[in-house]
C-alpha positions in Angstrom: 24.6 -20.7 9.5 26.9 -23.2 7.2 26.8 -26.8 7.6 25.3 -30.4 7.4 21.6 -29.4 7.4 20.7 -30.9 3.8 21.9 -34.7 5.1 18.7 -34.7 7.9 16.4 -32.9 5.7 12.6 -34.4 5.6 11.2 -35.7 2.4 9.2 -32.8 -0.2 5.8 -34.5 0.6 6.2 -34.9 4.2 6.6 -30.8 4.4 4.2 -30.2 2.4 1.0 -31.9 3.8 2.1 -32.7 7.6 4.9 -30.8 9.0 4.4 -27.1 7.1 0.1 -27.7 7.1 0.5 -28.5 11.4 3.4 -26.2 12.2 0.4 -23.3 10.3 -2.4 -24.5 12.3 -0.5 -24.9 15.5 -0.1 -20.6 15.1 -3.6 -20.2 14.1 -3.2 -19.5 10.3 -4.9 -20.7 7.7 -2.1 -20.9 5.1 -3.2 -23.6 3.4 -6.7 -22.7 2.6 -5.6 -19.4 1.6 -3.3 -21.1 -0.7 -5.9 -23.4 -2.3 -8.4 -20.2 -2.5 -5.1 -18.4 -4.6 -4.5 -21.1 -6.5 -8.5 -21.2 -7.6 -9.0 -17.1 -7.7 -5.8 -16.6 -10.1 -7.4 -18.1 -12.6 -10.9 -15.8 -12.6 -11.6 -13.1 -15.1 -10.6 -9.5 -14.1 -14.0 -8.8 -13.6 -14.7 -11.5 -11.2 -12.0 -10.3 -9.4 -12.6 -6.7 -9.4 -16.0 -7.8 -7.6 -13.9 -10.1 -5.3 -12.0 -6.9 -4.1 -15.3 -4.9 -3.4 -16.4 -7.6 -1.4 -13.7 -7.6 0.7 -13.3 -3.9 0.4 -16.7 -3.4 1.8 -16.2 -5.6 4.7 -12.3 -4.1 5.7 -14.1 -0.9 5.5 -17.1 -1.8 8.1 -14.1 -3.5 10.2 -12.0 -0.4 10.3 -15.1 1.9 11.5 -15.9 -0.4 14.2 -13.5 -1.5 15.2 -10.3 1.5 15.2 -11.2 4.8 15.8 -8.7 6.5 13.6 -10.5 4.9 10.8 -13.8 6.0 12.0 -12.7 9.7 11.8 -11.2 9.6 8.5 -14.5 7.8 6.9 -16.7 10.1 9.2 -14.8 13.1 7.9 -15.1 11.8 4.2 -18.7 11.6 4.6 -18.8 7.6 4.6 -21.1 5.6 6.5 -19.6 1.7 5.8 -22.7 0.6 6.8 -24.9 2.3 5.0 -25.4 2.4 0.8 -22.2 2.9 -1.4 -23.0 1.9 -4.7 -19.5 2.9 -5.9 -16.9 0.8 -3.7 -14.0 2.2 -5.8 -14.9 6.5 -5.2 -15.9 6.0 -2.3 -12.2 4.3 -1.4 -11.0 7.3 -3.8 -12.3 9.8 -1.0 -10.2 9.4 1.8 -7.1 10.4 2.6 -3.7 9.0 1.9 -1.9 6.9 4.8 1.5 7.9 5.0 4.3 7.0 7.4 3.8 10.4 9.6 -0.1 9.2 10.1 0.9 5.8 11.6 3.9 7.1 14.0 1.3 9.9 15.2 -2.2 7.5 15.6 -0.8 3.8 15.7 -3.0 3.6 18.4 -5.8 4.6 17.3 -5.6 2.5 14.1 -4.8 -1.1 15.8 -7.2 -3.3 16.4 -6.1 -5.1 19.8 -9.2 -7.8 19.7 -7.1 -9.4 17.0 -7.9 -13.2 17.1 -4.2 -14.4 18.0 -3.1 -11.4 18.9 -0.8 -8.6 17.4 2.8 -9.3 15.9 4.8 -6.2 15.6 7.2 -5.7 13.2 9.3 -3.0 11.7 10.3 -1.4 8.2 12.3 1.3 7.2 11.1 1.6 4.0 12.0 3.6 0.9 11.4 7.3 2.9 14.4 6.3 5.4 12.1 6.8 8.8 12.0 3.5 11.1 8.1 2.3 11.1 6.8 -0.1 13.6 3.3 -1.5 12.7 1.3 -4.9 13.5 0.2 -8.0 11.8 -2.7 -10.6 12.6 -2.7 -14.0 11.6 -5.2 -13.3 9.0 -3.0 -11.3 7.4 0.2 -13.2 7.8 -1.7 -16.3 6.6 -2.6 -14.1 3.2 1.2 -12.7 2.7 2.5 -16.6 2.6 -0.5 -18.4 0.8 0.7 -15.4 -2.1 4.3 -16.4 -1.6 3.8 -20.3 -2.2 1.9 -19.4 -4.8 4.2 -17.9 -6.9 6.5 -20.7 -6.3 4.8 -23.1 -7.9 3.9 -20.9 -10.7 7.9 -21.6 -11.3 7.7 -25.6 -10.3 9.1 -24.8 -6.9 6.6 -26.4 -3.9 5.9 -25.8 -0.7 8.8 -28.8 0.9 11.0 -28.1 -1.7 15.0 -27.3 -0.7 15.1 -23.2 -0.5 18.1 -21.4 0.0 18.0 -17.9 1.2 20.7 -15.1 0.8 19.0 -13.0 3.4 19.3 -10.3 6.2 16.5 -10.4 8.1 16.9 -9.7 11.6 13.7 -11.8 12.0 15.4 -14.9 11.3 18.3 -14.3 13.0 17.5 -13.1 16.2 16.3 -16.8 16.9 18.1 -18.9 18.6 20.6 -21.1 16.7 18.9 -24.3 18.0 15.3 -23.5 17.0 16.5 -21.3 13.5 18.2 -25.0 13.0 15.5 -27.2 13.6 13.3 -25.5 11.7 15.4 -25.0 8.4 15.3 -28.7 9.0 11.8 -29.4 9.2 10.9 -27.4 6.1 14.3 -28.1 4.1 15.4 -24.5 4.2 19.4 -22.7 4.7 19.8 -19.1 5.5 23.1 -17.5 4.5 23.7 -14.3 5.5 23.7 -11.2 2.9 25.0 -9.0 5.7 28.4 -10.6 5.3 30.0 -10.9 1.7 33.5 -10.8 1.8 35.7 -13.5 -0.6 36.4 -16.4 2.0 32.6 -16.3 3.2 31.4 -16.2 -0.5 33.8 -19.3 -1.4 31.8 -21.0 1.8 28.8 -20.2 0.2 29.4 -21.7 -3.1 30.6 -25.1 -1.3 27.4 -24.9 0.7 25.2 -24.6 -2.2 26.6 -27.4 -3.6 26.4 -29.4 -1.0 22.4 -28.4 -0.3 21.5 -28.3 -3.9 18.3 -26.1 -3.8 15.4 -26.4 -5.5 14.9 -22.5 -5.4 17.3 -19.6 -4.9 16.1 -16.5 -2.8 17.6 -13.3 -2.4 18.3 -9.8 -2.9 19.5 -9.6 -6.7 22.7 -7.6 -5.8 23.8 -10.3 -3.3 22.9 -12.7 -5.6 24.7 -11.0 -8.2 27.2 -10.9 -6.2 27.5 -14.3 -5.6 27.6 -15.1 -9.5 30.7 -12.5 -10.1 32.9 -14.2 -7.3 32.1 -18.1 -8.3 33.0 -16.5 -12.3 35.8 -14.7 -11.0 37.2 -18.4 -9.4 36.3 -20.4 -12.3 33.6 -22.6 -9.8 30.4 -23.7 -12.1 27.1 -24.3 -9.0 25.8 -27.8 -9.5 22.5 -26.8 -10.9 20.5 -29.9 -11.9 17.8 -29.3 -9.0 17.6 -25.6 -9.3 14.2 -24.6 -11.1 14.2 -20.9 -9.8 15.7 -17.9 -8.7 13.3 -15.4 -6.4 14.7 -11.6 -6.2 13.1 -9.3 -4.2 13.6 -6.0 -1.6 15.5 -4.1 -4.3 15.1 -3.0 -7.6 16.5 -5.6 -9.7 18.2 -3.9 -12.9 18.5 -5.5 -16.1 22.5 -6.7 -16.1 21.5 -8.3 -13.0 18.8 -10.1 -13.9 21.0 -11.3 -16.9 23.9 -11.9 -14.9 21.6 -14.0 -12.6 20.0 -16.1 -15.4 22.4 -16.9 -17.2 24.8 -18.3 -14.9 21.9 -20.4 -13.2 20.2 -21.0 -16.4 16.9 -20.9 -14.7 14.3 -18.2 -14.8 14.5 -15.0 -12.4 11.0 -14.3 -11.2 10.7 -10.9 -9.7 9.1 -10.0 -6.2 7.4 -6.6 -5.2 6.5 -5.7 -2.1 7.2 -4.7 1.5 6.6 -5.8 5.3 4.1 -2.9 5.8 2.7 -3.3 2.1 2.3 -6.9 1.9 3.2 -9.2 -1.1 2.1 -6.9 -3.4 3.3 -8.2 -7.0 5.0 -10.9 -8.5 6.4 -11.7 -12.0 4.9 -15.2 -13.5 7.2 -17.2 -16.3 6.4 -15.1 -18.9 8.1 -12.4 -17.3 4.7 -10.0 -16.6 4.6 -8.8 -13.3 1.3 -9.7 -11.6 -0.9 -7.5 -8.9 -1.8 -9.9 -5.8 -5.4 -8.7 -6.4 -7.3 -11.2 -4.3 -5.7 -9.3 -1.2 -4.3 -6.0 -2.3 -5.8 -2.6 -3.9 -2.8 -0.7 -6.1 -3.8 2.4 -7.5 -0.8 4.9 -8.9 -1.2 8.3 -7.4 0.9 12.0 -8.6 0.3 15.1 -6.8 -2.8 13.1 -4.9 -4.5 12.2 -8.1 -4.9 8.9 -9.8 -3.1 8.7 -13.4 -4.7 6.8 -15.9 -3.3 3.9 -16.6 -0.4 3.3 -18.4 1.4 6.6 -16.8 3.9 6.4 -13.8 3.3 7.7 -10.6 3.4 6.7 -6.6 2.3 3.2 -5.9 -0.7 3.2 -3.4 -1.8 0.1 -1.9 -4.9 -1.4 0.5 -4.5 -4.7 1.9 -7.4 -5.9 1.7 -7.0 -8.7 4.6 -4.7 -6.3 7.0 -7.0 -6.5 9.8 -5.3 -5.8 12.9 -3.5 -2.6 11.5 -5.6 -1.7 8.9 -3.6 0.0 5.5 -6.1 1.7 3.3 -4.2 3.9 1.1 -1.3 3.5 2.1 1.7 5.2 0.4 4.7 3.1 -0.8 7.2 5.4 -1.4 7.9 3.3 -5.0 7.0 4.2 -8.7 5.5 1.9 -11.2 2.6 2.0 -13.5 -0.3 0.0 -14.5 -0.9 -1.8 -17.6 -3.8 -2.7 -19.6 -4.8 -6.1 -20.7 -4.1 -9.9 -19.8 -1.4 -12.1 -19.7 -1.0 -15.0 -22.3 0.1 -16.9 -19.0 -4.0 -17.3 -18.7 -4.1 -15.5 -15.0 -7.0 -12.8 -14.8 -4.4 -10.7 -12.5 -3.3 -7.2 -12.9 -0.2 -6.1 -15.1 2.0 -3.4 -13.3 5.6 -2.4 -14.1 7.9 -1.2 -10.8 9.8 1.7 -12.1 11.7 2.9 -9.0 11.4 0.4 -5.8 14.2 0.4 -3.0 18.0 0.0 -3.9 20.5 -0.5 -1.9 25.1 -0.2 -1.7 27.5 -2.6 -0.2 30.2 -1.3 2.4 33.5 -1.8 1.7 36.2 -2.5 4.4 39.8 -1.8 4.4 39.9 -5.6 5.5 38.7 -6.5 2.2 35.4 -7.7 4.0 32.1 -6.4 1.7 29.2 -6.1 3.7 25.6 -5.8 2.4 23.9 -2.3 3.0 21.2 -3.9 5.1 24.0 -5.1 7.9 24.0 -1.0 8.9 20.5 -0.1 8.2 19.0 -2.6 10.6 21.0 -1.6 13.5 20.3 2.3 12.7 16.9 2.2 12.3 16.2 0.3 15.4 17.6 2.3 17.8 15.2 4.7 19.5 15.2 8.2 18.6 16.0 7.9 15.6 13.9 9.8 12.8 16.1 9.0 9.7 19.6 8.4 8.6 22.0 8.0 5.7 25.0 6.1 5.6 27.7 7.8 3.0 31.2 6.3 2.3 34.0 7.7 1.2 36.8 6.5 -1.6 39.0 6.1 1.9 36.5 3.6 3.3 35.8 6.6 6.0 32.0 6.2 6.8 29.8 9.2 7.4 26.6 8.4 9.2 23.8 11.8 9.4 21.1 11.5 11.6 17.7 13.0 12.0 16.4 12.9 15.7 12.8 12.8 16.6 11.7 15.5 18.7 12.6 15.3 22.1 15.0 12.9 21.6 17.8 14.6 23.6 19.3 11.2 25.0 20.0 9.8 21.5 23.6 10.5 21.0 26.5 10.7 18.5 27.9 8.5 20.8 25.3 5.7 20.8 24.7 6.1 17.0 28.8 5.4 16.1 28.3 2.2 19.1 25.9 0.5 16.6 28.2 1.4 13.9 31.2 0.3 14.8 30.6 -3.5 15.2 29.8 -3.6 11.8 32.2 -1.4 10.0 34.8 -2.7 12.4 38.2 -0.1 13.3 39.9 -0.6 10.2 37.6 2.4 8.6 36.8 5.7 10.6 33.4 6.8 11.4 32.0 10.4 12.1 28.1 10.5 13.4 26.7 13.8 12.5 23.0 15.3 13.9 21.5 16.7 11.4 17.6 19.2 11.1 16.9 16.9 7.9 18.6 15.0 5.0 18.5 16.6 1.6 16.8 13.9 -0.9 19.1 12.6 -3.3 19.4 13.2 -7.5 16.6 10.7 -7.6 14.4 12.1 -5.5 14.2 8.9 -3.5 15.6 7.8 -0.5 18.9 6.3 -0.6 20.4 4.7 2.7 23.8 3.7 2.0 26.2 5.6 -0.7 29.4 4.1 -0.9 32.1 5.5 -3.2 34.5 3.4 -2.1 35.8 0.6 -4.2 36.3 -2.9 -3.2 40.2 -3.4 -0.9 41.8 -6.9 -2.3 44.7 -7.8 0.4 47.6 -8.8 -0.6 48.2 -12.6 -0.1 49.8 -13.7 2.8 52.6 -15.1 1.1 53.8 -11.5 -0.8 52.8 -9.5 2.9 55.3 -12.0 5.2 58.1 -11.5 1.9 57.3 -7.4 2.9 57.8 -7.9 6.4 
């Protein structure tokens, strides 16, 4: 949504210690005091922290067992008793199996705990493997995944209360209603632009609108972003900058031109964000440019063929969230490469060091209208509807869109039909689109995943002016 926001928005310190603090509290999260715990815990010696993690280990374990009875198989058929002596927290996490996507479509009841104080939030991820996932968050954990998020903000001078714009896609935010999503961009001085939509006229809005909000703090995913930068160079427009401090990338890998193109246009750093709605806020990138392991709520070992590789060596990033109590992940796979690294930042922080070698990527579609539309626009649409096991999007160089599907089993009622109806709306009838039902996708030259492939290239019509002089 464009417009006026930024002339009713509330003062920095009002957000930050009434209106954020009480909207929290009114939803049963403690944000706040998860923020103040970070803010302390960051600053502890690895080995304080390691023991901070077997703590918290310990007692996610002793939850699972009592609580979900998948989890009470798996530790009964590794031979754990939670409650009994395990003088190793770290081999006896080493024993049981990996959690993969597969595990939680087949036993997501078994492993959800519905006494959840609050109650369960559900939410759902396609992640990098291309299969829809639908899992649940508590409070606990919610509370957690922001308090980490703040966090990193002000490692980069940008507060809680502080203007954020947001070039996002999340169907979360906007499913709301336009009246609440307003009010409460409002409240916590916040604008939401849409990624899904990038075409030039909607891009010259933006750049008007970021002028007219001037953010504290930029947040995105770097090829929108990117995007962004190219068009306002490609006018001649130079963003009035004097508030900006930061700009936060995240949900794709963010390659080095980029980054550069990013930074040096803003002239601000670009701190990087790992992590996923089923995996949590796993990592973030502090000023010097490391990239730091949340640690105080998040277990990342780096797994090939099933085995850990020492550190320093690439392999499959595995994670435990160590405060995901009402859908516990304990070993869960990612789907993403990186590595760790040894030693400690000069920024002082007794955090991890890891390096994300492969994460998610995404393409734009191009229309025949000229319109540019963010991958996500068609992967949200596709991997919501039901019956659907996995799907790639492929474009040709004539903007023709190609959309393969996987059915789930028993899914004789999902048709091409009703795939090319969610389709449509966003590629619009300019470009034709053929649904194909497929036994299974083959993986791509990367091995990985890949939603959207688009090999068309970007349609500039004519102007107005030289197509009335045709006609």
């Amino acid at each position: 949504m464009i417009g006026d926001a930024h002339e009713t928005l509330m003062h920095p310190a009002l957000v930050r210690h009434l209106i954020q603090p009480c909207h929290e509290l009114l939803l049963g999260r403690r944000t706040f005091a998860c923020v103040r715990e970070l803010e302390r815990q960051q600053w502890w010696a690895p080995s304080e922290l390691r023991r901070l993690q077997n703590v918290k280990l310990l007692a996610l374990l002793r939850h699972a067992y009592d609580h979900t009875s998948y989890y009470r198989e798996r530790l009964d058929q590794a031979g754990i008793n939670p409650h009994g002596p395990m003088p190793d927290l770290r081999a006896t996490l080493g024993k049981l199996p990996l959690l993969d996507k597969a595990d939680i479509r087949a036993r997501i009841e078994t492993m959800t705990w519905t006494g959840a104080p609050g109650g369960l939030y559900p939410c759902c991820t396609g992640g990098s493997s291309g299969e829809p996932l639908t899992f649940y968050f508590d409070r606990r954990r919610q509370a957690y995944d922001q308090a980490a998020r703040m966090r990193t903000h002000r490692w980069f001078g940008a507060d809680v209360g502080e203007r954020e714009l947001y070039l996002w896609g999340s169907p979360i935010e906007f499913r709301r209603s336009d009246r609440v999503k307003t009010l409460r961009d409002r409240l916590f001085n916040q604008q939401l632009l849409s990624a899904f939509h990038l075409s030039g006229t909607r891009l010259d809005a933006y750049l008007r609108e970021f002028d007219r909000f001037r953010p504290t703090s930029l947040f995105g995913y770097p090829s929108s972003l990117a995007r962004l930068v190219e068009h306002a160079k490609s006018r001649g427009h130079r963003l009035t900058t004097k508030r900006l401090r930061a700009v936060f990338v995240t949900d794709e890998v963010c390659y080095p031109h980029d980054r550069e193109l990013i930074g040096d246009y803003f002239g601000v750093p670009v701190g990087n964000c790992y992590g996923s709605r089923e995996g949590g806020f796993i990592a973030h990138e502090c000023p010097l440019g490391t990239m730091h392991t949340t640690d105080e709520n998040i277990i990342v070992e780096i797994m090939r063929d099933g085995v850990p590789v020492p550190e320093g060596e690439s392999g499959e990033i595995v994670i435990t969230h160590l405060d995901a109590y009402a859908m516990p992940f304990i070993r869960y796979r990612t789907g993403d490469v990186g590595r760790l690294r040894h030693g400690r930042c000069a920024c002082g922080r007794g955090l991890g060091m890891m390096d994300v070698v492969l994460g998610r990527s995404t393409d734009f579609l191009y229309l025949p209208s000229g319109e540019v539309k963010h991958a996500l626009s068609i992967i949200y649409p596709l991997r919501e509807l039901r019956g659907v096991r996995q799907f790639r999007v492929v474009q040709s160089e004539d903007y023709a869109v190609t959309v393969d599907v996987v059915r789930d089993a028993g899914a004789v009622l999902l048709t091409k039909d009703a795939v090319a109806d969610r389709v449509r709306p966003v590629v619009g009838r300019g470009a034709p689109v053929r649904v194909r039902l497929v036994k299974a996708l083959p993986p791509t030259d990367s091995g990985k995943h890949q939603y959207v492939i688009s090999h068309a290239k970007e349609c500039v019509p004519a102007p107005a002016d030289e197509v009335n002089e045709r006609g």
